[in-house]
NUPARO-181591 format. One record per residue (C-alpha): y, x, z; residue in three letters. Coordinates in steps of 0.5 Angstrom, whole numbers, plus 500, padded with zeros to 3 digits. Layout:
BEGIN
YXZALA...
END
This chain:
BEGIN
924267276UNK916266276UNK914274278UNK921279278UNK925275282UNK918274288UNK916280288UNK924283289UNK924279295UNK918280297UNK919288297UNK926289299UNK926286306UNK928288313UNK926295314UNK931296308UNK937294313UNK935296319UNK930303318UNK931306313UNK937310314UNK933312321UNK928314316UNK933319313UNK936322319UNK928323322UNK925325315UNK930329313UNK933328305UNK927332303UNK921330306UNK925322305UNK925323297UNK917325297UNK915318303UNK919315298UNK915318292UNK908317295UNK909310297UNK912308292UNK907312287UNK902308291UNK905301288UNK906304281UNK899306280UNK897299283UNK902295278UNK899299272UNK892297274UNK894290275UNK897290268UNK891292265UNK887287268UNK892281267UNK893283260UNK886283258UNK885275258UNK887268260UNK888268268UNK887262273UNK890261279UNK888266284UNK892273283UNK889279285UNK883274288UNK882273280UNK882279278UNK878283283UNK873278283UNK872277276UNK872285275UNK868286282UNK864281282UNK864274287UNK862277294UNK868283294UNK873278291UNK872273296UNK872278302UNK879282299UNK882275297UNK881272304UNK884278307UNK889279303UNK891270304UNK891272312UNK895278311UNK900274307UNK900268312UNK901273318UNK906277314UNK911270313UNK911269321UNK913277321UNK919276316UNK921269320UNK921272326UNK925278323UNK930273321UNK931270327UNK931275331UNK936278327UNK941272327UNK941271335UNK943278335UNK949277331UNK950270334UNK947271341UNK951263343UNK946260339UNK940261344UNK938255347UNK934258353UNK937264355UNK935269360UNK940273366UNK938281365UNK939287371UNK934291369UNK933296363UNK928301362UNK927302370UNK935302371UNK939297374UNK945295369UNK950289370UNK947282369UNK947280362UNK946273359UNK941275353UNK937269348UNK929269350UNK923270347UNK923261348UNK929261343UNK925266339UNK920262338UNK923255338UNK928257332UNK922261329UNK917254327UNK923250326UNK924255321UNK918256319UNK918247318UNK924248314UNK920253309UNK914249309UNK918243306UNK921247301UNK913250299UNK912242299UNK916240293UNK913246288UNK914251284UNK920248281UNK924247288UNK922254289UNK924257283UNK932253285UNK931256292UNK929264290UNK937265288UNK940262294UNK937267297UNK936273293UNK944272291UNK947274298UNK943279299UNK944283292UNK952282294UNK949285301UNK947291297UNK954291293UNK958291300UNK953297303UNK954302296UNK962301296UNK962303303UNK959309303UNK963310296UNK969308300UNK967312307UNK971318309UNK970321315UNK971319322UNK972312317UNK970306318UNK967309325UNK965315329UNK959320325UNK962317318UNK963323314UNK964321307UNK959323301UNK959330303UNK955336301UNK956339309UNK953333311UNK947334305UNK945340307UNK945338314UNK941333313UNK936336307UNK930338312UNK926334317UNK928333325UNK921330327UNK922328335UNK921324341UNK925318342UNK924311346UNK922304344UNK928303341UNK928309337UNK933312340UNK931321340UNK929322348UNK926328349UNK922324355UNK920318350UNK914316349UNK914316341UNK913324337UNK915322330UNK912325325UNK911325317UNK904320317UNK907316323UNK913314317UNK909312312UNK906307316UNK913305319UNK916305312UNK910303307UNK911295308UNK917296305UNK914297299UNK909292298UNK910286295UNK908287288UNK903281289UNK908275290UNK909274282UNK901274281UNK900270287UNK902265283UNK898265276UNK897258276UNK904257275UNK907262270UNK907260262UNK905267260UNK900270265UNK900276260UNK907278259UNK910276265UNK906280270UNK906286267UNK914286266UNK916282272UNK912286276UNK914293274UNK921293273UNK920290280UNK917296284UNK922301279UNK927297281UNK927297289UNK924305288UNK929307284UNK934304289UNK930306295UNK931314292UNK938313290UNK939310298UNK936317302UNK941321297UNK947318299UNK945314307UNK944322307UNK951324305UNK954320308UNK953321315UNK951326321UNK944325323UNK946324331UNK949318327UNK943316323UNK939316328UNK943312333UNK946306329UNK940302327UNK945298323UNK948303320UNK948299314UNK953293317UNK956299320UNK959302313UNK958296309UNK965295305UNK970289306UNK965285310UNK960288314UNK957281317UNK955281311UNK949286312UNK946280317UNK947276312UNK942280308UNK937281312UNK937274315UNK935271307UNK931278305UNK927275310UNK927269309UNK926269301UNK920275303UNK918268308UNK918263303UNK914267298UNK909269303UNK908261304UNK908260297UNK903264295UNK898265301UNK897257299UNK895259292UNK890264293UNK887260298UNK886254292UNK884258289UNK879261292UNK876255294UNK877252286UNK871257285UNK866253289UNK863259293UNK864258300UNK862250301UNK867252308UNK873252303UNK872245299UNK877242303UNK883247300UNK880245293UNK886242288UNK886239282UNK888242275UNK897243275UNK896241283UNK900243289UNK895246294UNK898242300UNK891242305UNK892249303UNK899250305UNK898246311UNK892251313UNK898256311UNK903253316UNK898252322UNK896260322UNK904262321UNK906257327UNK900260331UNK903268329UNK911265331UNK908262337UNK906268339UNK912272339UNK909279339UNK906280333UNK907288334UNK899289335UNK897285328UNK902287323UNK899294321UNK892289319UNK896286315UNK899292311UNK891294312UNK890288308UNK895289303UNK893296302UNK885294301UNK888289295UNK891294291UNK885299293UNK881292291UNK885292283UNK885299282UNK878300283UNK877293278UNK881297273UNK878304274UNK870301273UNK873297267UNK876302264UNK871306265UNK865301263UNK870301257UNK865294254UNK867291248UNK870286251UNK875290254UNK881290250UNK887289255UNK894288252UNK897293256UNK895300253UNK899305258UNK893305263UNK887311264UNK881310268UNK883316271UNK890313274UNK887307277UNK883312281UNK887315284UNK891309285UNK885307289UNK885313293UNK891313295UNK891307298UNK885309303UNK889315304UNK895312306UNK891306310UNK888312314UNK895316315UNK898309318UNK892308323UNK885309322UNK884304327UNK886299324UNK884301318UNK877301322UNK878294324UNK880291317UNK874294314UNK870291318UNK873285317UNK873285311UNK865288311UNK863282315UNK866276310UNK863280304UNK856279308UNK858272310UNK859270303UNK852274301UNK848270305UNK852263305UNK856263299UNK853260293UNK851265287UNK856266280UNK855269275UNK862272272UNK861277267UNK864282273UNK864289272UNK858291277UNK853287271UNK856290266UNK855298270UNK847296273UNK846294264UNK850301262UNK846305268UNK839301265UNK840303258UNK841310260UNK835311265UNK831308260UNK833313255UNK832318260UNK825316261UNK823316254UNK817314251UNK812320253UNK807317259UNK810319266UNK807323271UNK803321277UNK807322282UNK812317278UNK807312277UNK809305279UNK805299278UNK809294273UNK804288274UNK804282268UNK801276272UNK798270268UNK800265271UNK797260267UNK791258271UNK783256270UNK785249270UNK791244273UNK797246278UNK802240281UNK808239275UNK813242280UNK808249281UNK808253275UNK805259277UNK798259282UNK803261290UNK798266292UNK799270285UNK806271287UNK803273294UNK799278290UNK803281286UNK808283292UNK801287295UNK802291289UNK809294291UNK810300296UNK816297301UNK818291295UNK820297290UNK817295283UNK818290278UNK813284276UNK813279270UNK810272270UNK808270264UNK805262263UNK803261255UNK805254252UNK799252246UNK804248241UNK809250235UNK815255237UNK820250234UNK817243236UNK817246243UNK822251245UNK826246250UNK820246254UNK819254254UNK827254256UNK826248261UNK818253263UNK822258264UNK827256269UNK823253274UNK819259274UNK825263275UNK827259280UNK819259283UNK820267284UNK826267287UNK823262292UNK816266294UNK821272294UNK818276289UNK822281285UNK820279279UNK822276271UNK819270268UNK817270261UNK814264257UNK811264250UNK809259245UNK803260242UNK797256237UNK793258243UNK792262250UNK788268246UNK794268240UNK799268246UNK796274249UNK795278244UNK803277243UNK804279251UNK799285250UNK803289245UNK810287245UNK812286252UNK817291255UNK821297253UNK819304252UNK816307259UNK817299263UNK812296259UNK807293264UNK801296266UNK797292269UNK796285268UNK794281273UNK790275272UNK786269277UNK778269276UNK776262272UNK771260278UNK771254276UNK769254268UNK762252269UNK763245275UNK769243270UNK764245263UNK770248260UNK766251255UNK773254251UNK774260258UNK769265257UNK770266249UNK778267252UNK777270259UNK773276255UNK777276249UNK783278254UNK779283257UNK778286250UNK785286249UNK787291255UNK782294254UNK785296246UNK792296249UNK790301254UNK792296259UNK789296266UNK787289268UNK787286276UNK781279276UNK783276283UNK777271285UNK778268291UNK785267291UNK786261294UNK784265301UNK788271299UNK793271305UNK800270306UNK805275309UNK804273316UNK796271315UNK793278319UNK788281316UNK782286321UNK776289318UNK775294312UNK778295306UNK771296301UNK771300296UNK765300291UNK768306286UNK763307280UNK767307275UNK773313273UNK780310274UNK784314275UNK784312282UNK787306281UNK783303285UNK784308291UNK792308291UNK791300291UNK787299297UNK792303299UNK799299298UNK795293301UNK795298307UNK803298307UNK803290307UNK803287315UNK797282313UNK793288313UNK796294316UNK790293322UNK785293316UNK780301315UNK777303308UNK771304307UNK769308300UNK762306297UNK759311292UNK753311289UNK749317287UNK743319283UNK738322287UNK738323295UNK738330295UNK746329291UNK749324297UNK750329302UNK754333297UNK757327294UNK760324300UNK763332302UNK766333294UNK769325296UNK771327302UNK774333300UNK779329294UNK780323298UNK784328304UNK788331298UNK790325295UNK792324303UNK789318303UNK784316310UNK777313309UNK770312311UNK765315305UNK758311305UNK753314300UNK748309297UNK742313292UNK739310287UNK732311290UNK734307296UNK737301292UNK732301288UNK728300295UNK732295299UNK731288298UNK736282295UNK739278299UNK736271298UNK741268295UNK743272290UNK736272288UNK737264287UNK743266283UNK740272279UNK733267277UNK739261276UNK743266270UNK736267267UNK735260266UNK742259263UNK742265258UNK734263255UNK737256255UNK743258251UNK739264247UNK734259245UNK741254242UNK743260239UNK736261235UNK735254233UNK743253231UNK741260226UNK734258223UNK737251222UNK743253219UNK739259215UNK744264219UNK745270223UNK745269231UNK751267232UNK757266238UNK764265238UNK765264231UNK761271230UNK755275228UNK752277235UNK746282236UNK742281242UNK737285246UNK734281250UNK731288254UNK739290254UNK742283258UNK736283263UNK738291264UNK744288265UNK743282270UNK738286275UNK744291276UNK748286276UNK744283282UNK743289285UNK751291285UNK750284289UNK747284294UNK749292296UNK756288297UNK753282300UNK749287305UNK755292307UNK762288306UNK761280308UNK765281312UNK770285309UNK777284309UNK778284301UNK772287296UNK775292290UNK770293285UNK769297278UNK770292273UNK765292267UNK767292260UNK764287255UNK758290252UNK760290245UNK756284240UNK753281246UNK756272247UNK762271251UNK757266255UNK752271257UNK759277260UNK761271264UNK754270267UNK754277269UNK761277272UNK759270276UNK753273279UNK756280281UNK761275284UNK757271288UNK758269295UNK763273295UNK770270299UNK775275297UNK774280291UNK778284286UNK775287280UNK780293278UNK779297271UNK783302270UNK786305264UNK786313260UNK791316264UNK791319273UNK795315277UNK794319283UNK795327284UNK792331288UNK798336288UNK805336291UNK
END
């Protein structure tokens, strides 16, 4: 009752009673059992599929909405499901007015609002009194009104209903075999040969031909019937098999019920429908099976009034559960919470859909109304056949998929059955019109993107996770563990986002890193890691990282960053980041340059703990072979629609791998500096060389076909050009600072009888060597200064730490190579090329 007998009224319906003895006579015997086989193929394939999926879980209200949105995730089960509710509506007003139809034919008194005819077809006749389209749609919402009470009292109601109307059609088909077992010929009317063999073979082969609207053959008609034209006008006949789906929420045992009810259902009718071509094709001549559209009450044995009986409650039953399940999908639907448009169809737990079901009436009453639904019920086949595309694919990448979680109770199914499946409901939608087949997809595209954009994200383990997690694993094997190629190389950033000093509560990572690290990428492609670092215990705050983490995931996503959050609980910021450093990613997705702020603000705020900590993480970069990004000015750095003009200077004075070079050229695909030029500063030895250099640079810069001016600067002339005033000041302030802080290190050491020592460690200071380093440093200074003040961002080599000197004093040469410099980016590469000069 919860399946077999919904889905038997659905698919047994007025094409049976009215068509199909035409198809015969048109198609042939042959070519009708194979029409019969093809679309009924189509259903079997689909119910397979259905089988498999319903079987592999609890299922909730929903259906095949359920099903395919849970294998094919949200945006696509929305988009069928919602298709799939407005073909079931449209489709209740089709079988109503079938019904109605059909009754004021057999009972033309009934009409209320009648129409005088003269003239058919462009010839005059004798007038004739006949209902009108009024009477077809007065009858039409009554009907419709009538069916809606029925819906409104439930499930139970509708259970005790269904046989009321499947019992007079079963009877129908009984009287319609036992007249043509009984015919004979010339009985009981003209074109009646009995069950003959002449008549078989007469009628084994086709005879595709014009005829006129109401399909009688006319040489002149505008019709030509041909194979693919029937399968369009004969697969309706064959849908359906959803009606006992539709109503999940309501069956006891979603599992055994399904599989069985649905099955036997599509055997059941397919089996009757090949036994029909046989014995329609026997029993009469073809002038005779295509002229009487009612054949069928023509031979029916022993009351043919009985056939119109059928075919009014065929359609009916076909109507009721079409107004029952349509509701249903749309609760649940609108259950899953995302379309907030839907919240008004929501329904409670074992509640009937009754916002739902009004909705459902409104469409039918407005479909009735219409009168002619001619031009929309092929979209409606269209959305029946984009459902069972829908399933079939669901079945086929799931068991393709095979995850360990599918394990389905329906064991006769195979991937390779649900593909062809799924093709042949796109074949048969392109055989039937591929106009509307055009037009549903489109609508059903423009959903899918309306439920992308304003629908609400769920995650519902659907297929398409589990084949992006299988397609990851895979090409990560693939990538193995060996470096890749230059041409492959894709900056993977790992951005620091605890900052040197305070962020508001809300913001967990400094705004403009995440405007960095977008610089980083070429048209958005690549993969960023946020990492923030909690000084604690891991078991005493695990919640906070869990919480950190979040609101960092949520922060990504709202700057727009194609990224991950990390969060690590560490006894201190060096420990943690040691951590990162060696663990962090999977063999060639490691990151492979981090990304940090420059701690600007350690000497205003006194933070005597950051040197120790700034150096030790350049160290381990640098152990780790990791290539390393320092950021100062990034409170200036520009957002997407701050537009840059100016240079882009490179001061190239270290081997990178041309890692400086191809980043000045990804922030040259970025719109806030794509008006910018690079300029590339190198520095040679004696002036003699410059020339040669600038040629040699020239030449490499135009095989990594990369534009930029090369300035040369020699040795001799810088040792010649005078400082900048203000980087004098600096220079003579860091000088003060180091012999102040030397002079603490030497009284520490005699007082307390030990080495020098800094940072919790033996130190060797060579005074001449710090002063080597802090005059080249000014001098690296004051180059910039002289050539790039007004520079849209400066890139820079970034120097390492010199071994057994004071974290103290590599801070004051980083300030003073800094100094006054409003947006710069100090770059060290790593011991591999990123760049190539060969195709």
């Amino acid at each position: 009752m919860g399946v077999f007998v919904p889905c038997l009224q659905n698919i047994m319906g007025i094409i049976y009673y009215i068509r199909f003895s035409w198809i015969v006579g048109m198609a042939g015997i042959g070519e009708s059992l194979l029409l019969v086989a093809f679309c009924g193929s189509c259903t079997f394939l689909t119910t397979i599929s259905l089988s498999a999926i319903a079987t592999n879980g609890a299922m909730k209200g929903g259906g095949p909405y359920y099903l395919i949105g849970r294998a094919l995730g949200p945006e696509v089960g929305v988009s069928i499901g919602l298709c799939f509710f407005l073909g079931n509506a449209v489709a209740g007003a089709m079988y109503v007015l079938g019904a109605v139809e059909t009754f004021l034919d057999a009972v033309p008194a009934a009409g209320i609002l009648r129409e005088t005819v003269t003239r058919v077809n462009g010839t005059d006749i004798a007038p004739i009194t006949r209902p009108s389209l009024h009477d077809l749609q007065i009858y039409g919402i009554v009907v419709t009104i009538l069916l809606c009470f029925i819906v409104f009292g439930g499930v139970k109601i509708i259970n005790r209903v269904a046989p009321a109307f499947l019992v007079p059609v079963v009877f129908s088909l009984v009287c319609i075999f036992s007249g043509i077992l009984l015919a004979r010929n010339g009985r009981p009317a003209a074109g009646i040969t009995g069950l003959s063999s002449e008549s078989f073979k007469d009628n084994w082969g086709p005879a595709y031909q014009r005829t006129s609207n109401a399909g009688i053959p006319d040489p002149n008609g505008k019709i030509y019937w041909s194979f693919n034209a029937l399968v369009g006008l004969f697969f309706p006949a064959v849908t359906g098999i959803m009606a006992g789906s539709n109503r999940s929420a309501s069956l006891k045992d979603t599992q055994r019920s399904i599989p069985i009810g649905t099955l036997a259902a599509t055997l059941t009718t397919s089996a009757l429908y090949l036994v029909s071509v046989l014995f329609f094709g026997s029993v009469a001549t073809r002038d005779k099976l295509l002229t009487d559209r009612l054949l069928t009450a023509s031979i029916a044995w022993p009351f043919p009034a009985i056939v119109y009986v059928g075919i009014i409650l065929s359609t009916l039953g076909a109507a009721l559960q079409s107004l029952t399940g349509a509701p249903r999908l749309l609760a649940a639907i609108a259950n899953d919470d995302i379309l907030p448009v839907l919240n008004y169809f929501k329904v409670v737990d074992g509640g009937e859909p009754h916002v739902a079901t009004f909705f459902t009436a409104f469409i039918c009453i407005g479909c009735v109304v219409i009168g002619n639904l001619d031009l929309i019920s092929p979209t409606i086949t269209m959305f029946y056949l984009l459902c069972y595309a829908g399933v079939n694919l669901s079945c086929f990448l799931l068991d393709l998929l095979d995850a360990p979680s599918w394990r389905p109770r329906w064991k006769f199914h195979h991937w390779s059955l649900s593909l062809v499946g799924a093709l042949l409901c796109i074949v048969i939608m392109f055989l039937i019109s591929w106009t509307f087949t055009v037009v549903s997809l489109a609508l059903a595209s423009l959903i899918y993107y309306y439920v992308s954009i304003k629908g609400k994200a769920g995650d519902w383990g659907d297929g398409f996770k589990s084949a992006y997690f299988q397609l990851a694993l895979r090409s990560l094997r693939s990538l193995g563990a060996s470096q890749v190629h230059p041409k492959n190389w894709y900056p993977i950033p790992l951005i620091f986002c605890r900052p040197w000093g305070k962020l508001p509560e809300n913001v967990p990572c400094h705004p403009k890193l995440a405007d960095f690290a977008n610089c980083m990428k070429k048209k958005g492609r690549g993969m960023s890691i946020f990492i923030s670092i909690i000084d604690g215990d891991y078991h005493e705050r695990v919640e906070d990282a869990k919480a950190a983490c979040k609101q960092l995931s949520t922060y990504i996503d709202y700057k727009q960053c194609e990224g991950v959050a990390e969060i690590v609980v560490a006894p201190n910021m060096s420990e943690g980041f040691r951590g990162i450093v060696q663990t962090m990613g999977l063999g060639n997705l490691k990151p492979n340059i981090i990304v940090m702020r420059y701690p600007e603000i350690w000497r205003r705020e006194n933070l005597i703990e950051i040197p120790a900590t700034f150096v030790g993480i350049i160290n381990d970069c640098i152990v780790a072979n990791k290539a390393v990004v320092i950021v100062k000015g990034l409170d200036e750095w520009p957002n997407e629609y701050q537009r840059q003009y100016g240079t882009i200077d490179l001061y190239w004075i270290v081997r990178d791998g041309g890692l400086m070079l191809l980043l000045s050229q990804l922030l040259l695909t970025k719109d806030s500096f794509e008006g910018c030029k690079i300029q590339v500063f190198c520095i040679a030895e004696e002036d003699s060389d410059a020339e040669g250099l600038k040629a040699d640079v020239k030449k490499f810069l135009y095989d990594l076909r990369m534009q930029a001016e090369v300035i040369v600067i020699s040795m001799k002339s810088w040792e010649g050009q005078g400082e900048q005033q203000e980087s004098i000041e600096a220079f003579s302030a860091a000088q003060g600072r180091i012999a102040s802080y030397l002079g603490e290190m030497k009284e520490r050491a005699e007082r307390d009888k030990t080495p020098l020592m800094a940072d919790g460690k033996p130190v060797v200071v060579n005074e001449q060597q710090v002063e080597k380093f802090l005059y080249t440093t000014l001098k690296l200074n004051s180059t910039i200064l002289k050539y790039s003040r007004m520079a849209a961002v400066v890139f820079v080599s970034l120097p390492p730490p010199p071994a057994n000197h004071p974290a103290f004093f590599y801070m004051e040469y980083m300030d003073l190579l800094v100094e006054n410099v409003p947006r710069l980016l100090i770059v060290r590469g790593y011991r591999r090329d990123v760049v190539t000069l060969f195709t």
